[in-house]
Biopython code that builds the backbone (N, CA, C, O; Angstrom):
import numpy as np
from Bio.PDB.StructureBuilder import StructureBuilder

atoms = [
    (1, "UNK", "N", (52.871, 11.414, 22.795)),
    (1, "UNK", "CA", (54.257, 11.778, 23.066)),
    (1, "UNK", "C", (54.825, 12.521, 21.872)),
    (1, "UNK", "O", (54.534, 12.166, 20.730)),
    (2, "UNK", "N", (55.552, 13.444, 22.090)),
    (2, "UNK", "CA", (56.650, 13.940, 20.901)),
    (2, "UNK", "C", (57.460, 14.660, 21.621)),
    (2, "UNK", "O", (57.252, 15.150, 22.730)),
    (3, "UNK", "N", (58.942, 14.744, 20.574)),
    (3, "UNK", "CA", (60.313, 15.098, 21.384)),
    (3, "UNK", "C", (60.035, 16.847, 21.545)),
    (3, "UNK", "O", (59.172, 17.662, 21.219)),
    (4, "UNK", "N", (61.156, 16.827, 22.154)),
    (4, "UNK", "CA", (61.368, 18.226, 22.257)),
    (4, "UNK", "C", (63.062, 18.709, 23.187)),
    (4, "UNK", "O", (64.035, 17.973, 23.350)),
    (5, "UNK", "N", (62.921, 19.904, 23.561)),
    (5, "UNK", "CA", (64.425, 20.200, 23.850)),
    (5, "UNK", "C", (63.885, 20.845, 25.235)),
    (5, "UNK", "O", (62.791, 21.384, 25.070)),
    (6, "UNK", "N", (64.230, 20.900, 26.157)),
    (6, "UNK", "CA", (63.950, 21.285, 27.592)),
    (6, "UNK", "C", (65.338, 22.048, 27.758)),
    (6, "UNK", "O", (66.451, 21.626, 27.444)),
    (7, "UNK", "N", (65.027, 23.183, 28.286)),
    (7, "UNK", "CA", (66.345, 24.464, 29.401)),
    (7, "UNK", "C", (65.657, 24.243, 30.330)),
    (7, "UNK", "O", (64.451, 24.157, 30.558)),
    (8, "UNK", "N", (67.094, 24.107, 31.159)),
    (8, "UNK", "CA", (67.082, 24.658, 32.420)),
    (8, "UNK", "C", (67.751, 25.265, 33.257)),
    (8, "UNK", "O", (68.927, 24.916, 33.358)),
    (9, "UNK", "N", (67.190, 26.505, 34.251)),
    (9, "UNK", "CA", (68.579, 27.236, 34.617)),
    (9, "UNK", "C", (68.365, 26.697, 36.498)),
    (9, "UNK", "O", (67.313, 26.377, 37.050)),
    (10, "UNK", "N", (69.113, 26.734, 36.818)),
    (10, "UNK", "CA", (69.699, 26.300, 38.143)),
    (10, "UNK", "C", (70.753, 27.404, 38.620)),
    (10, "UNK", "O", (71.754, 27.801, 38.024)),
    (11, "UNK", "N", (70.285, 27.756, 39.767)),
    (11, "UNK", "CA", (71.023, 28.563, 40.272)),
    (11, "UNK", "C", (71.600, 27.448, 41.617)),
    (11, "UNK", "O", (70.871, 26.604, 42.137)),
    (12, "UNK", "N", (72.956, 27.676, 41.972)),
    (12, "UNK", "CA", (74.187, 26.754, 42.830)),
    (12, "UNK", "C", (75.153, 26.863, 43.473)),
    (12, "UNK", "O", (76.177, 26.552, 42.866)),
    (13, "UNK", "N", (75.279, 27.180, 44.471)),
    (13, "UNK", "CA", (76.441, 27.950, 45.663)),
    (13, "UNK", "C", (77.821, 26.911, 44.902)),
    (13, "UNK", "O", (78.366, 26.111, 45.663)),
    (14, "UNK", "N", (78.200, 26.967, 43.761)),
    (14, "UNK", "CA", (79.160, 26.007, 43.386)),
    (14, "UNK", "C", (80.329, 26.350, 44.183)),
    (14, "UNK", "O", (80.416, 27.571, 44.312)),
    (15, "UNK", "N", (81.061, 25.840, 44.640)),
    (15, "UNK", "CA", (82.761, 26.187, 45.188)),
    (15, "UNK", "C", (83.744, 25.669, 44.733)),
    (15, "UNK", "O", (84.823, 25.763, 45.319)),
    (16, "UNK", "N", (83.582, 24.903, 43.417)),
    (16, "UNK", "CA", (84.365, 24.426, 42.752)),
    (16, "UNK", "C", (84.673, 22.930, 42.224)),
    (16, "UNK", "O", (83.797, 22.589, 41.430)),
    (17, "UNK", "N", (85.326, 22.270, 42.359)),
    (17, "UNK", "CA", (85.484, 20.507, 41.869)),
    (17, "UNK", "C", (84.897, 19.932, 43.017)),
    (17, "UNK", "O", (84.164, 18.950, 42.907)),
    (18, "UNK", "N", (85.249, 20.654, 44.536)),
    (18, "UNK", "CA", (84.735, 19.601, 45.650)),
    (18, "UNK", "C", (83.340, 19.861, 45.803)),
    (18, "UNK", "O", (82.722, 19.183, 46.624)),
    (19, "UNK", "N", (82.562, 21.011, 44.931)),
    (19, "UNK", "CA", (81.072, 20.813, 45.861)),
    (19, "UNK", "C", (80.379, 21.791, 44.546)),
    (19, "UNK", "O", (80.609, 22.997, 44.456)),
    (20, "UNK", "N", (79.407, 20.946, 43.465)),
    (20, "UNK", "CA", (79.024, 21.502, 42.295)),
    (20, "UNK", "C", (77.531, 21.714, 41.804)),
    (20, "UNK", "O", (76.891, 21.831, 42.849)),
    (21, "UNK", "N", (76.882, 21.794, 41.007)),
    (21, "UNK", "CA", (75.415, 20.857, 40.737)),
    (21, "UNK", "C", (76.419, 20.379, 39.306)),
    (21, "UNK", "O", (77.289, 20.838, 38.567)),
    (22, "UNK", "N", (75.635, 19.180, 39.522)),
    (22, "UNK", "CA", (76.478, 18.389, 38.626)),
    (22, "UNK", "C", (75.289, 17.224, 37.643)),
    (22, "UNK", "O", (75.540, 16.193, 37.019)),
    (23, "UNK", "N", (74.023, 17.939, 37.870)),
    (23, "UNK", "CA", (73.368, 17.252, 36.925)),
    (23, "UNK", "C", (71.744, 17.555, 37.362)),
    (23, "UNK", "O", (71.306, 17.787, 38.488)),
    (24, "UNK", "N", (70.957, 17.463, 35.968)),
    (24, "UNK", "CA", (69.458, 17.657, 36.316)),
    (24, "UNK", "C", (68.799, 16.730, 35.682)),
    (24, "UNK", "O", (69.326, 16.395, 34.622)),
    (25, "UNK", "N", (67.576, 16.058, 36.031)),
    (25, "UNK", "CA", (66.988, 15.545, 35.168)),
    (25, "UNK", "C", (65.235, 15.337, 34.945)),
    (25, "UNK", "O", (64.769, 16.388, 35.385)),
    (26, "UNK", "N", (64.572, 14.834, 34.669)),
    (26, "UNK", "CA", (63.247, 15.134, 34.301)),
    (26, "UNK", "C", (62.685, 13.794, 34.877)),
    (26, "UNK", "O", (63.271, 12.716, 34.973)),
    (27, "UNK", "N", (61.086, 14.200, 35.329)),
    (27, "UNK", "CA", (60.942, 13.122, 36.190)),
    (27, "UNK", "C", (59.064, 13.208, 35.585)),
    (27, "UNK", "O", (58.495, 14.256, 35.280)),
    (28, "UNK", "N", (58.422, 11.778, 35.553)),
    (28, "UNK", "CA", (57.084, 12.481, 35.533)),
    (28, "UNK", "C", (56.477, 12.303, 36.695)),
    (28, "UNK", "O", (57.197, 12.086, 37.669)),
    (29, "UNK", "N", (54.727, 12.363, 36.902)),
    (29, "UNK", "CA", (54.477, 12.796, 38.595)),
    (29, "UNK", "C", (54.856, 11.932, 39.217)),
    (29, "UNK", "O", (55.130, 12.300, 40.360)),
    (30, "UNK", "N", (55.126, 10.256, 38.923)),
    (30, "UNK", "CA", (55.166, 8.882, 39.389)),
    (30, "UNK", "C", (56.608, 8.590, 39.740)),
    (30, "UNK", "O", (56.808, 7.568, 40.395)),
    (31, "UNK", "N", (57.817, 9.469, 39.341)),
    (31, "UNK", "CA", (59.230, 9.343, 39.533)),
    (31, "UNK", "C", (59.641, 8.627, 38.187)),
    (31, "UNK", "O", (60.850, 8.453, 38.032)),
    (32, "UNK", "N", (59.049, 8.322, 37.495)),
    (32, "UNK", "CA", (59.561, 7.616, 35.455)),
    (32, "UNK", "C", (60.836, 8.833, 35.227)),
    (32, "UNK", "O", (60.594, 9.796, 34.500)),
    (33, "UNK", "N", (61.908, 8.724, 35.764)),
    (33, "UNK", "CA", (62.969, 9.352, 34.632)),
    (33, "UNK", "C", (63.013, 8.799, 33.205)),
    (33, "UNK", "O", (63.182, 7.673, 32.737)),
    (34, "UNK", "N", (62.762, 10.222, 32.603)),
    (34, "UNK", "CA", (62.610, 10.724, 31.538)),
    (34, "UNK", "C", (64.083, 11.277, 30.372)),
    (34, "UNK", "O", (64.214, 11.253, 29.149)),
    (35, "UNK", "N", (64.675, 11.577, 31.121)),
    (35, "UNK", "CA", (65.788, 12.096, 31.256)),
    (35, "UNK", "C", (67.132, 12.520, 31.845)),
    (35, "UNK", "O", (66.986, 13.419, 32.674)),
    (36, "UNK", "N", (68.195, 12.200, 31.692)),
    (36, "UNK", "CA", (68.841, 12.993, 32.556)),
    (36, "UNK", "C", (70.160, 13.488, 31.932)),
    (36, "UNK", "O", (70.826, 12.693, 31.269)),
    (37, "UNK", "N", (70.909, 15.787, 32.249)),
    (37, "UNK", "CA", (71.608, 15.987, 31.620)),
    (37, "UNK", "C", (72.721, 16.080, 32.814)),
    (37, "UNK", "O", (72.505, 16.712, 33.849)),
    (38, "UNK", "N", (74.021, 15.330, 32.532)),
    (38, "UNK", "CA", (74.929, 15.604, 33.524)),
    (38, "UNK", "C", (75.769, 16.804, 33.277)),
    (38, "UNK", "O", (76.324, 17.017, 32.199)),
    (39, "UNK", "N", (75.828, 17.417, 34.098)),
    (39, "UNK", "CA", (77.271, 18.530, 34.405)),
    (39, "UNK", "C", (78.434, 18.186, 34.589)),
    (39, "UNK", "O", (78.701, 17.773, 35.717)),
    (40, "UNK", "N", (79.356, 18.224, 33.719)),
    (40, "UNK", "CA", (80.551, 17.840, 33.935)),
    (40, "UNK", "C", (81.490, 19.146, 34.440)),
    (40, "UNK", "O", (82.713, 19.049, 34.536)),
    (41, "UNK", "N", (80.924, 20.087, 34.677)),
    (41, "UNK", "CA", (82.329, 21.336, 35.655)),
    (41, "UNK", "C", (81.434, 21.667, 36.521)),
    (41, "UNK", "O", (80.233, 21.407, 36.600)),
    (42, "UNK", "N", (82.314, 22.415, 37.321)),
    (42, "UNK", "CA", (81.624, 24.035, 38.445)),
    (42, "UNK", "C", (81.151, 25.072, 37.347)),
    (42, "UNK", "O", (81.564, 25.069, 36.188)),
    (43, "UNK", "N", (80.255, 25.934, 37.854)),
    (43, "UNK", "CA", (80.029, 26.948, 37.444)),
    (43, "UNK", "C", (79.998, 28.122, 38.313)),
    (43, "UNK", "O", (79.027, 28.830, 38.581)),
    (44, "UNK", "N", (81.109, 28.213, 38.681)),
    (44, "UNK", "CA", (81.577, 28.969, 40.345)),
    (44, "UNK", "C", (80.989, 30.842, 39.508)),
    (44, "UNK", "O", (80.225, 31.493, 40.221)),
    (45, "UNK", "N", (81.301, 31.325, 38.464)),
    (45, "UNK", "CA", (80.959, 32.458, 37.974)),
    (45, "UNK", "C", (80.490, 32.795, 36.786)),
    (45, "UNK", "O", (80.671, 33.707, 35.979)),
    (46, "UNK", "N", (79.661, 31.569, 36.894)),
    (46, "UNK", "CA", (78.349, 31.637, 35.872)),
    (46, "UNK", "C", (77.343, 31.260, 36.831)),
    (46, "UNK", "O", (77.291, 30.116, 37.283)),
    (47, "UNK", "N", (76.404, 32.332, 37.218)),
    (47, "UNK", "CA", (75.206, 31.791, 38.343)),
    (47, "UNK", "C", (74.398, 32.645, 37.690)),
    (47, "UNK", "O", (74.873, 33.727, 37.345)),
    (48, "UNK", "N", (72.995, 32.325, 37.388)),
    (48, "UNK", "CA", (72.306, 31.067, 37.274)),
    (48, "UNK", "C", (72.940, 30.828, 36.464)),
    (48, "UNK", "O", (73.632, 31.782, 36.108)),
    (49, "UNK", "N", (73.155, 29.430, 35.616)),
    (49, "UNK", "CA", (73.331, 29.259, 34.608)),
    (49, "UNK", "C", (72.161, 28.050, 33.944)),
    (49, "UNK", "O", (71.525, 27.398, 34.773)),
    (50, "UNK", "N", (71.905, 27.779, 32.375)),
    (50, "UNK", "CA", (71.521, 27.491, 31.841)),
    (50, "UNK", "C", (72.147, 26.349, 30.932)),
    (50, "UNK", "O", (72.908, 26.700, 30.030)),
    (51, "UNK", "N", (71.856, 24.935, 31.128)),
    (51, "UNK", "CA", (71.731, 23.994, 30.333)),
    (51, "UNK", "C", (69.879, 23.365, 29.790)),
    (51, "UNK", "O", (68.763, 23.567, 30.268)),
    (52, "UNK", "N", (70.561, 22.290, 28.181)),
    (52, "UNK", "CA", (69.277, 22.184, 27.529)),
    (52, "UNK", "C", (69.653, 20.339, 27.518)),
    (52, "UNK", "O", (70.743, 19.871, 27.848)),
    (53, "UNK", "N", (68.530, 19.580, 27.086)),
    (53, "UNK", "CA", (68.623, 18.864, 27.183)),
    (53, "UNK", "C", (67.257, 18.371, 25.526)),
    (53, "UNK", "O", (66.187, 18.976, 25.454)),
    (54, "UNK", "N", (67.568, 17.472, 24.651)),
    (54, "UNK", "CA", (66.756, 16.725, 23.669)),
    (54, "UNK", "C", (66.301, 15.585, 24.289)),
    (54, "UNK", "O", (66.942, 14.754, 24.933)),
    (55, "UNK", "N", (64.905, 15.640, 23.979)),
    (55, "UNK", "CA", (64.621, 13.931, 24.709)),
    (55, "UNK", "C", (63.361, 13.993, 23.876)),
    (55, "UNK", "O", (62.542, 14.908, 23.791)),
    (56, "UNK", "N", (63.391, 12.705, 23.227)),
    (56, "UNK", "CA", (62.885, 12.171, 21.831)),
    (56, "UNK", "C", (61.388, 11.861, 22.464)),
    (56, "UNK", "O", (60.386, 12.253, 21.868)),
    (57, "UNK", "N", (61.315, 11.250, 23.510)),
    (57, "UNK", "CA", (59.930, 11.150, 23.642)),
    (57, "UNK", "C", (59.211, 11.589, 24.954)),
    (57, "UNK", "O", (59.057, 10.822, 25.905)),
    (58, "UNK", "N", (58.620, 13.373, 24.922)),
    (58, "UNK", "CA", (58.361, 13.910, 25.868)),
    (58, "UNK", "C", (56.531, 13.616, 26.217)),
    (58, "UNK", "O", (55.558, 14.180, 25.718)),
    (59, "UNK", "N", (56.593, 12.549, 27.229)),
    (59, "UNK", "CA", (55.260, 12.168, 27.505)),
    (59, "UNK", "C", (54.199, 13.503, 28.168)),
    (59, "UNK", "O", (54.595, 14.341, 28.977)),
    (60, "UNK", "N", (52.738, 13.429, 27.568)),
    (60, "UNK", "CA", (51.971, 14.504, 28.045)),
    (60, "UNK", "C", (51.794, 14.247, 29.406)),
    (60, "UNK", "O", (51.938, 13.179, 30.001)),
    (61, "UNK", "N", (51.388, 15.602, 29.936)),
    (61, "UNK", "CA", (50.795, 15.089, 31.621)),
    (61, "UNK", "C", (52.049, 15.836, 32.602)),
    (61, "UNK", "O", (53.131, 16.043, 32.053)),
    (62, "UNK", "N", (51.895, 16.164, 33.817)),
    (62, "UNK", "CA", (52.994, 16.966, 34.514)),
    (62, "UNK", "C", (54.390, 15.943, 34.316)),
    (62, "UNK", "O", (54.530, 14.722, 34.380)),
    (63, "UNK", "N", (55.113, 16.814, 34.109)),
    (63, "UNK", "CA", (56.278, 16.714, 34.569)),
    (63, "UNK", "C", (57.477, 17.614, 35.294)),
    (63, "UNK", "O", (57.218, 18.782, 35.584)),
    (64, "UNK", "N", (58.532, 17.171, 35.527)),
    (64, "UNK", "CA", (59.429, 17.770, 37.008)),
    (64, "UNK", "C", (60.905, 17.891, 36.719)),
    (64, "UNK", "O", (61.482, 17.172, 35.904)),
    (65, "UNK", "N", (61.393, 18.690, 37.316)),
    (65, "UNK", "CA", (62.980, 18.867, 36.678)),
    (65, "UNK", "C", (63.413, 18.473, 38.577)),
    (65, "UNK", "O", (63.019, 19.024, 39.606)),
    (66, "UNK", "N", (63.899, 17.873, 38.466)),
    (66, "UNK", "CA", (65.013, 17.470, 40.071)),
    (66, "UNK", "C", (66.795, 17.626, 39.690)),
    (66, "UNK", "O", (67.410, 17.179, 38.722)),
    (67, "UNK", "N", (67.182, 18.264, 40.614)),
    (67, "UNK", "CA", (68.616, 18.960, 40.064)),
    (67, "UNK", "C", (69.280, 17.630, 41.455)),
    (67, "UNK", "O", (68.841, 17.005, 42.420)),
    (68, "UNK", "N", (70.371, 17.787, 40.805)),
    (68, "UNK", "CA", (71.569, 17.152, 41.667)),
    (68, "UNK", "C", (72.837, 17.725, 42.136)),
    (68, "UNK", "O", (72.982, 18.843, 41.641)),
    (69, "UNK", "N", (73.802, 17.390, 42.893)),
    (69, "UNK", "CA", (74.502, 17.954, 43.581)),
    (69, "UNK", "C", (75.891, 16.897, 43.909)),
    (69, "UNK", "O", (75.811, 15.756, 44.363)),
    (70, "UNK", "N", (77.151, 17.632, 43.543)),
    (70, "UNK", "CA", (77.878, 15.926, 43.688)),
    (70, "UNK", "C", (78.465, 16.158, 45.246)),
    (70, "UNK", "O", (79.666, 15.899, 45.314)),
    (71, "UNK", "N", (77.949, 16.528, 46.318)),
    (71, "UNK", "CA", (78.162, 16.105, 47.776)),
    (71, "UNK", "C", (76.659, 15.296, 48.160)),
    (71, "UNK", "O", (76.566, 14.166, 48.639)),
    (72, "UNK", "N", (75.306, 16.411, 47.731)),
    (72, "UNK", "CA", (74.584, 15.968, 48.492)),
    (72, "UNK", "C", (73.723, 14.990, 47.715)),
    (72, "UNK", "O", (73.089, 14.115, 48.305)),
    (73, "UNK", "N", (73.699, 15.105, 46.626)),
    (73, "UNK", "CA", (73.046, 14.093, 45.622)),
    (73, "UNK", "C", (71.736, 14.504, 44.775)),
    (73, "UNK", "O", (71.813, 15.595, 44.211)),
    (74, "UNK", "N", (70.536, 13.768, 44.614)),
    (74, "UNK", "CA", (69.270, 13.973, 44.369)),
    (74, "UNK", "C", (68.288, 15.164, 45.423)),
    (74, "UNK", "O", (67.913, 15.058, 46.591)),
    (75, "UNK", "N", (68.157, 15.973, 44.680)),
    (75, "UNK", "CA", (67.395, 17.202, 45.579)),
    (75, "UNK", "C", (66.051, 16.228, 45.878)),
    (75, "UNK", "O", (65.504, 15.333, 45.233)),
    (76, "UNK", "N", (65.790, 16.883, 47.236)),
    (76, "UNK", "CA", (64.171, 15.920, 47.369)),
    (76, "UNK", "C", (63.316, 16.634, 47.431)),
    (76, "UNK", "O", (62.378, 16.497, 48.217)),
    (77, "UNK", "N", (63.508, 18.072, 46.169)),
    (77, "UNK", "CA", (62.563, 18.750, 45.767)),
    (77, "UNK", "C", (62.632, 18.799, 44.653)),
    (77, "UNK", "O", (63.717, 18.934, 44.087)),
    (78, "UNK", "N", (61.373, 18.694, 43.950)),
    (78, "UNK", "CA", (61.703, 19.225, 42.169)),
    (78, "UNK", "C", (60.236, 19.894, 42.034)),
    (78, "UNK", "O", (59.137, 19.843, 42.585)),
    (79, "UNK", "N", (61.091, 20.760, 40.635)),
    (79, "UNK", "CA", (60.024, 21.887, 40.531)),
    (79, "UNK", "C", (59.407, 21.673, 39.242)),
    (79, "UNK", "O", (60.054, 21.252, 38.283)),
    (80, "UNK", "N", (58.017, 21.986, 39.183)),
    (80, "UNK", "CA", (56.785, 21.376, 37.978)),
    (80, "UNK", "C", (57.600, 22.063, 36.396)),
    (80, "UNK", "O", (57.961, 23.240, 36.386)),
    (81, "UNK", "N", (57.708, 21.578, 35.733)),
    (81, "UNK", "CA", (58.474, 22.308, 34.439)),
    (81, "UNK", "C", (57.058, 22.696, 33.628)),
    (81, "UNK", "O", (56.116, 21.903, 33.599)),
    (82, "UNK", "N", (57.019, 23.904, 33.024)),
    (82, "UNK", "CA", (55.779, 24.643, 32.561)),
    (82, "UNK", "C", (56.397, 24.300, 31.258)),
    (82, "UNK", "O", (57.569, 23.979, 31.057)),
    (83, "UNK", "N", (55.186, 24.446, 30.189)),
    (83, "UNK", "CA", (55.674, 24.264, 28.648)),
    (83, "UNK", "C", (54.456, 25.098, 28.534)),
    (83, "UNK", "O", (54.063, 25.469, 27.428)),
]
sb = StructureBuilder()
sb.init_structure("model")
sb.init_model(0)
sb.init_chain("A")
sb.init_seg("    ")
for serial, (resi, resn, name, xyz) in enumerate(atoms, 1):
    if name == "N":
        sb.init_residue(resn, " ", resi, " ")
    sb.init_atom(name, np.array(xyz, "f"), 0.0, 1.0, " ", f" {name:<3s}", serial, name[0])
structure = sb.get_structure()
């Protein structure tokens, strides 16, 4: 294991306070959250946009970024994060 700093950009039909992505986080192949960075606004005209996240102990072996959404929740897709 050793830390490191993870980006990620997410692109998000945001419409404002009622319907946002409002958080991403890191998963390994087994579902072990690893991480997670919350969004605290819309980003109605910033698309894609880009947040980073520090996490002290980044285990070897695949891991997954799963984005969230504050209507619909946990995406029940996540995509393999390349390093």
């Amino acid at each position: 294991m050793s830390g490191g700093r993870v980006s990620v950009t997410l692109a998000h039909p945001d419409t404002g306070w009622d319907h946002y992505a409002d958080g991403w986080r890191i998963e390994t192949e087994d579902g072990t959250i690893i991480g997670t960075r919350e969004l605290l606004h819309p980003h109605v005209e910033e698309q894609p946009f880009t947040r980073s996240l520090t996490v002290n102990d980044l285990p070897t072996g695949s891991l997954y970024i799963r984005a969230k959404c504050s209507v619909d929740g946990w995406s029940d897709t996540r995509v393999l994060l390349t390093r």
